[in-house]
C-alpha positions as CSV (number, residue, x, y, z in Angstrom):
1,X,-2.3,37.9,71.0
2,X,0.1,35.4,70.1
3,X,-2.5,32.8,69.1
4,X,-3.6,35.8,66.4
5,X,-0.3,36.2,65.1
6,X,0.1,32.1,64.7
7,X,-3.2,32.1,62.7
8,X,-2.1,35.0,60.6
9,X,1.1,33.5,60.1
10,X,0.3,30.0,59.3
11,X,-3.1,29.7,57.5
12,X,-4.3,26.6,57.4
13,X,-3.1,24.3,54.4
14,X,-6.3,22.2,52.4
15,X,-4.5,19.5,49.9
16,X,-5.5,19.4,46.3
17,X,-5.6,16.2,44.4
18,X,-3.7,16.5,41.3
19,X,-5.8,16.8,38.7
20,X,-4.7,13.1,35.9
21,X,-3.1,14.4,32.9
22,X,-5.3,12.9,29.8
23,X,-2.4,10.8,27.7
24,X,-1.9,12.6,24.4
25,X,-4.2,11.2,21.4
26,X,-2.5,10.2,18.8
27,X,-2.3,11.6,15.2
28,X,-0.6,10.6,11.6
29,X,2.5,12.5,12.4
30,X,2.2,11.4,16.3
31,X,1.9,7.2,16.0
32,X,1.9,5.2,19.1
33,X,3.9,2.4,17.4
34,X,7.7,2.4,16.9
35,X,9.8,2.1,13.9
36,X,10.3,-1.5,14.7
37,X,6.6,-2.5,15.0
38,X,6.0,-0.7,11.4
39,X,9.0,-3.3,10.1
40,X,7.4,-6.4,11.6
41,X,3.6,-5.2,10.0
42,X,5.7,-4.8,6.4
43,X,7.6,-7.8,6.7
44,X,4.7,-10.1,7.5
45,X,2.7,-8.3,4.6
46,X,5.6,-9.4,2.6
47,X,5.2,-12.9,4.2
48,X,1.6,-13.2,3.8
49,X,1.8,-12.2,-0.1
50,X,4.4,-14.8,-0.7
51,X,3.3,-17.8,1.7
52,X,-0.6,-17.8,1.2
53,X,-0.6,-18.1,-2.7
54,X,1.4,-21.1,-2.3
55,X,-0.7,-22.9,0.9
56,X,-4.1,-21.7,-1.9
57,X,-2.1,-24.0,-4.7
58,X,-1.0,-26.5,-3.1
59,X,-4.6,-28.0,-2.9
60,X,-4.8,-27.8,-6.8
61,X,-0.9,-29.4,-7.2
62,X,-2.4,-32.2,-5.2
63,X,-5.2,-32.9,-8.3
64,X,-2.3,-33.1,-11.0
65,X,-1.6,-36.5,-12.5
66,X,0.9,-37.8,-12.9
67,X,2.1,-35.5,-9.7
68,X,5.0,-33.2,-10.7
69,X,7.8,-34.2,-8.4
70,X,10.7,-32.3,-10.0
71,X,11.0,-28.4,-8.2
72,X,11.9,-26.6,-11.9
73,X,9.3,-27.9,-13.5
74,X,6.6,-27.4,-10.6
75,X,8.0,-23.3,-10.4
76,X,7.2,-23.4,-14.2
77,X,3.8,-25.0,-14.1
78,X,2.7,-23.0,-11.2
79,X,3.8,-19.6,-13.7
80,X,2.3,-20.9,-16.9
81,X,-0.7,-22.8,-16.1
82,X,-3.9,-20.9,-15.9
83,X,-5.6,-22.0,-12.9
84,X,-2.6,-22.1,-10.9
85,X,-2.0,-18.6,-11.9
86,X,-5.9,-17.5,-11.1
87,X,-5.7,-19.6,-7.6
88,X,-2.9,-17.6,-6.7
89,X,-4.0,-14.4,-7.3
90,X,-7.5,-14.7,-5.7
91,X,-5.0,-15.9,-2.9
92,X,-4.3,-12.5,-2.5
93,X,-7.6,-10.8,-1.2
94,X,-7.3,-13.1,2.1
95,X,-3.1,-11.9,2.3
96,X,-4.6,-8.1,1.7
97,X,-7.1,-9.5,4.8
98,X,-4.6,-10.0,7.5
99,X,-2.4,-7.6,7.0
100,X,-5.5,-5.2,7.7
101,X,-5.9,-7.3,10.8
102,X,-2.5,-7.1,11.7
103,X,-2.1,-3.2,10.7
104,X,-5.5,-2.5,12.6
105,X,-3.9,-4.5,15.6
106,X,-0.9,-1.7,15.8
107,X,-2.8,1.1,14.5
108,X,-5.4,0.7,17.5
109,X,-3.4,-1.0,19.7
110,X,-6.4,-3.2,19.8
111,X,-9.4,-0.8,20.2
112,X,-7.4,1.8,22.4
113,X,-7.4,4.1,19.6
114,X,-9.2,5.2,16.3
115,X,-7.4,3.6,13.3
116,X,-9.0,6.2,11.0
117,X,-7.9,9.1,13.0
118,X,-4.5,8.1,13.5
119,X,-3.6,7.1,10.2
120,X,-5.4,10.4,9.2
121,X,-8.8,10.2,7.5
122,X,-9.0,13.6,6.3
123,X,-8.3,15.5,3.4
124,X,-5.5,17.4,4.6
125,X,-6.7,20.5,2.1
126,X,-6.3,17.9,-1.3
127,X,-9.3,19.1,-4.1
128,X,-11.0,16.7,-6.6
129,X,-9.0,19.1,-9.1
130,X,-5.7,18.4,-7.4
131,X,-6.3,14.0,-8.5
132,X,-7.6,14.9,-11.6
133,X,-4.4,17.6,-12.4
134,X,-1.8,15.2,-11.2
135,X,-3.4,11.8,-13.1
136,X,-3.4,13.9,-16.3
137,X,0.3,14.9,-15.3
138,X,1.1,11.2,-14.7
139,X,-0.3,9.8,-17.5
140,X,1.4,12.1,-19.7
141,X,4.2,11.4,-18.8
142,X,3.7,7.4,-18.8
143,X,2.4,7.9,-22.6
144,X,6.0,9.7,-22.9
145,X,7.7,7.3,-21.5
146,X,5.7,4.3,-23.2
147,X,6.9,5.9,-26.5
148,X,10.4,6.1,-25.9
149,X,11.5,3.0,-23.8
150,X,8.3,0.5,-24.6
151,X,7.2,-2.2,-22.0
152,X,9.5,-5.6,-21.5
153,X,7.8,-9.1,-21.0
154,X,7.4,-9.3,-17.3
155,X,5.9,-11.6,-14.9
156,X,2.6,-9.4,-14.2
157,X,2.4,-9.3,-18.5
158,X,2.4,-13.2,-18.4
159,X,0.0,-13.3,-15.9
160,X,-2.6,-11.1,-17.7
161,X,-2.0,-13.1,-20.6
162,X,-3.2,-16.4,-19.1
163,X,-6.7,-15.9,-19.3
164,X,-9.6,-13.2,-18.8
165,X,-10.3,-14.3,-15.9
166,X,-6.9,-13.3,-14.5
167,X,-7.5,-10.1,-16.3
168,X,-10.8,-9.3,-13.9
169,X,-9.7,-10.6,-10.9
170,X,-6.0,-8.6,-11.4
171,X,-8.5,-5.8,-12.3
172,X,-11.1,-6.1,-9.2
173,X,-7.6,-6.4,-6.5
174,X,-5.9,-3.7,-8.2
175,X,-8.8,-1.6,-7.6
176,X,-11.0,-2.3,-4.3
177,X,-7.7,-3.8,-2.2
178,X,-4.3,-3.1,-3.4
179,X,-4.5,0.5,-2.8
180,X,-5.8,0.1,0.9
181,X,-3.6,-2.0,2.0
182,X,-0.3,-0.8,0.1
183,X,-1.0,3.2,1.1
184,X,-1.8,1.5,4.7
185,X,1.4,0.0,5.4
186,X,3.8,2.1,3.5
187,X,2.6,5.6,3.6
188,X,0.5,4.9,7.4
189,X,2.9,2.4,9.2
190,X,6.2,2.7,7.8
191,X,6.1,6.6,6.9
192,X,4.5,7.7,10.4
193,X,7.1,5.9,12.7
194,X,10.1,6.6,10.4
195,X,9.3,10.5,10.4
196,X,8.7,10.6,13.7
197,X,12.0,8.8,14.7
198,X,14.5,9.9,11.6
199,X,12.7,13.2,10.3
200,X,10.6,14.1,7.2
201,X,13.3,13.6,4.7
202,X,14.9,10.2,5.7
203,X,10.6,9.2,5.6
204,X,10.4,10.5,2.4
205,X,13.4,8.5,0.7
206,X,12.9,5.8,2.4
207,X,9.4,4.6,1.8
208,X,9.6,6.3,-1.7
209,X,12.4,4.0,-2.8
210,X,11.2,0.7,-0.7
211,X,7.8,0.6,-2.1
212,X,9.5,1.0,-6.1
213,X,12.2,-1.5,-4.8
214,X,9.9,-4.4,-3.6
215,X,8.2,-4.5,-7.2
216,X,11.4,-4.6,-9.5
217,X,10.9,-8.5,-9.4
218,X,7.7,-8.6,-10.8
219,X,8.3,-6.1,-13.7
220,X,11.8,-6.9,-14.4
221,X,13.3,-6.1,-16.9
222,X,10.6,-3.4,-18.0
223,X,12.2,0.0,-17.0
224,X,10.0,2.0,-18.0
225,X,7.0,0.4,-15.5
226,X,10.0,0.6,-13.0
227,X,10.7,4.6,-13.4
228,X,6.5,4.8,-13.5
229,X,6.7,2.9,-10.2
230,X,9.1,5.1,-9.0
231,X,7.3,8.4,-10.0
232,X,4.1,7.5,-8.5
233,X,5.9,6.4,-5.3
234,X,7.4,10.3,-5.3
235,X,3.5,11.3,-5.9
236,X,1.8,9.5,-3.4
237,X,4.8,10.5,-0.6
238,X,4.5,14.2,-1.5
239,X,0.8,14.1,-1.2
240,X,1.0,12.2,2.3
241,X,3.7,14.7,3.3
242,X,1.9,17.9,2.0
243,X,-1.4,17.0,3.6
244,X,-0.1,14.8,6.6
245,X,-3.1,12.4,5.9
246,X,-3.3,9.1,4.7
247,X,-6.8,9.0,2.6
248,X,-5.5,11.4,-0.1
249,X,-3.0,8.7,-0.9
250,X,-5.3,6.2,-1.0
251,X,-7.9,8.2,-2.9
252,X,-5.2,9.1,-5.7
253,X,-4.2,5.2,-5.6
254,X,-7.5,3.9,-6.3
255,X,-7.5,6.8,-8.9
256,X,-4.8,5.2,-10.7
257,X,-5.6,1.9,-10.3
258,X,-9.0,2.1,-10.9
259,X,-8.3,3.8,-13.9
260,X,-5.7,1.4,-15.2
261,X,-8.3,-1.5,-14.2
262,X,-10.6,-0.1,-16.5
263,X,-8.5,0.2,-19.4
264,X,-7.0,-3.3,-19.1
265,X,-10.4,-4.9,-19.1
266,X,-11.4,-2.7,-22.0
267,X,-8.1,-3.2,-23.9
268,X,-9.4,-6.2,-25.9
269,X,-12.6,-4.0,-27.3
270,X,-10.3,-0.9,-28.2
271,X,-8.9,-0.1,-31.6
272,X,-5.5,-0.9,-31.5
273,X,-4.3,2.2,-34.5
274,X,-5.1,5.1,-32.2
275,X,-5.2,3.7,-28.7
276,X,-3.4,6.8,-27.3
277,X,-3.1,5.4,-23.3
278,X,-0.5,4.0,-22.1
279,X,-0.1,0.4,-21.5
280,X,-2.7,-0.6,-19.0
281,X,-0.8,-3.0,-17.6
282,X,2.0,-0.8,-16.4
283,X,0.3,0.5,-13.7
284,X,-0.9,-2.5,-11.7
285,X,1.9,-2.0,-8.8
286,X,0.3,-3.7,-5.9
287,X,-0.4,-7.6,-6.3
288,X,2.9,-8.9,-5.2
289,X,5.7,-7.8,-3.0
C-alpha cells in the first residue's frame, strides 16, 4: 500500500531538452550593426572618395614636364586641367566599389545575413505615381527656386565645363552608382543604427542634415543647389521613414539623377529661349563627399 501511494505521489520525472531559440533575423529597422560600425563605413566612404582620385592622378602628375613641384600650382592644375579632372572622376566608380564591399561586409556580417533583406528590398507600399508626383513636386520647386536665387560658379560647374567627356562620365556615375551607394550608406547604414539607438526623429535630422552638409564644399557658394540638396535629403528620409525600406530611396534617387543625367547630356542640343528645366547640373549631389 505504501509503495501505491509513493507511485501516485511521485510520478516519475522524463527531462526535456530545451528546445534552441532561433536568433532574431534581422530587418531595416532591426540592424545587427551598431551606431559606431555605421560611422566607420561613412567615414571610410568619405576616405575612399577623397584618397583614390588622388592615388588615380598621381600616375598622370608623373607624365607632366617639366614636373610641377610647387603644391598651389599642382591643386590648380589638378582642378583646371581636363584629364586630370576626367582621371579623377572615373576614380570614383572603384571608391563607389569598396564602399559596397565594405557596406556589404557590415550589412551581412559576411554572408550571415541577407544584405537585401536587411537594408529592406521592398516597396514598403511606395507607387510609380508616388516618384512620378513627388519629381514633378521637386522640380517645381527647383525651377522656382532657379528663378529667384540663380546657380553660383561651383566646383561640380567647373568640372562639367572641362570637357564632354566629363559631362558623360559625371552623367553615367550620377546615374548607375551614386544613388546606390549614397542611399546605402546614409539612408541603410547610418539611418538604421541611429533610429534604433537615438529614435526616429534624432535619425531623421541627423542623416537629413549630414548628407546636405558633406556637399556644401562642392557647390559652394550656390545656395540655391544647397537648399535643393537639402530638400531632397528631407524627401528621400521621409520616404525611407514612411515605408521603412531602403529601395524606394534609391529608386526615387536614380529618378532624379537619371533624370538630371539626361538633361545635362542633352543641354548642349536644347534651345536655350525656352528651356523651361532647371539647371541640370544642380542636381548631381553624389560624386564627392
Amino acid at each position: 500500500m505504501e509503495l501505491e501511494e509513493r507511485i501516485v505521489a511521485d510520478p516519475p520525472y522524463i527531462e526535456i531538452p530545451h528546445a534552441e531559440v532561433p536568433a532574431p533575423i534581422p530587418s531595416p529597422n532591426d540592424p545587427p550593426w551598431k551606431v559606431l560600425e555605421s560611422v566607420v563605413v561613412w567615414l571610410l566612404s568619405v576616405i575612399f572618395i577623397l584618397l583614390i582620385p588622388t592615388l588615380f592622378l598621381l600616375p598622370y602628375l608623373a607624365t607632366i614636364k617639366p614636373p610641377i613641384t610647387d603644391p598651389d600650382q599642382l591643386v590648380e592644375f589638378a582642378k583646371t586641367d581636363p584629364t586630370s579632372i576626367f582621371v579623377q572622376i572615373v576614380a570614383i566608380i572603384p571608391a563607389h566599389l569598396l564602399t559596397l564591399a565594405v557596406a556589404w561586409m557590415v550589412v551581412t556580417r559576411v554572408r550571415k545575413y541577407s544584405f537585401r533583406h536587411t537594408l529592406g528590398w521592398d516597396t514598403g507600399g511606395f507607387r510609380w505615381w508616388n516618384y512620378a508626383l513627388i519629381l514633378g513636386v521637386f522640380l517645381a520647386i527647383a525651377g522656382a527656386v532657379s528663378k529667384v536665387v540663380p546657380e553660383q560658379e561651383n566646383e561640380m560647374l567647373r568640372m562639367l565645363q572641362s570637357s564632354r567627356a566629363v559631362v558623360y562620365l559625371v552623367a553615367i556615375i550620377a546615374t548607375f552608382t551614386a544613388p546606390l551607394v549614397e542611399e546605402v550608406v546614409y539612408r541603410g547604414i547610418l539611418y538604421s543604427a541611429f533610429q534604433k539607438k537615438f529614435g526616429i526623429p534624432a535619425a531623421f535630422v541627423f542623416v537629413t542634415l549630414l548628407f546636405a552638409l558633406v556637399h556644401v564644399p562642392q557647390y559652394w557658394p550656390s545656395y540655391s543647389t544647397i537648399f535643393l540638396l537639402l530638400l531632397l535629403s528631407v524627401a528621400l528620409t521621409a520616404i525611407r521613414v514612411k515605408t521603412g525600406n531602403l529601395l524606394p530611396c534609391i529608386i526615387l534617387h536614380t529618378v532624379f539623377n537619371g533624370f538630371q543625367s539626361l538633361m545635362l547630356v542633352l543641354e548642349p542640343y536644347l534651345p536655350k529661349d525656352n528651356v523651361t528645366t532647371p539647371d541640370p547640373t544642380g542636381f548631381l549631389l553624389h560624386l564627392f563627399r
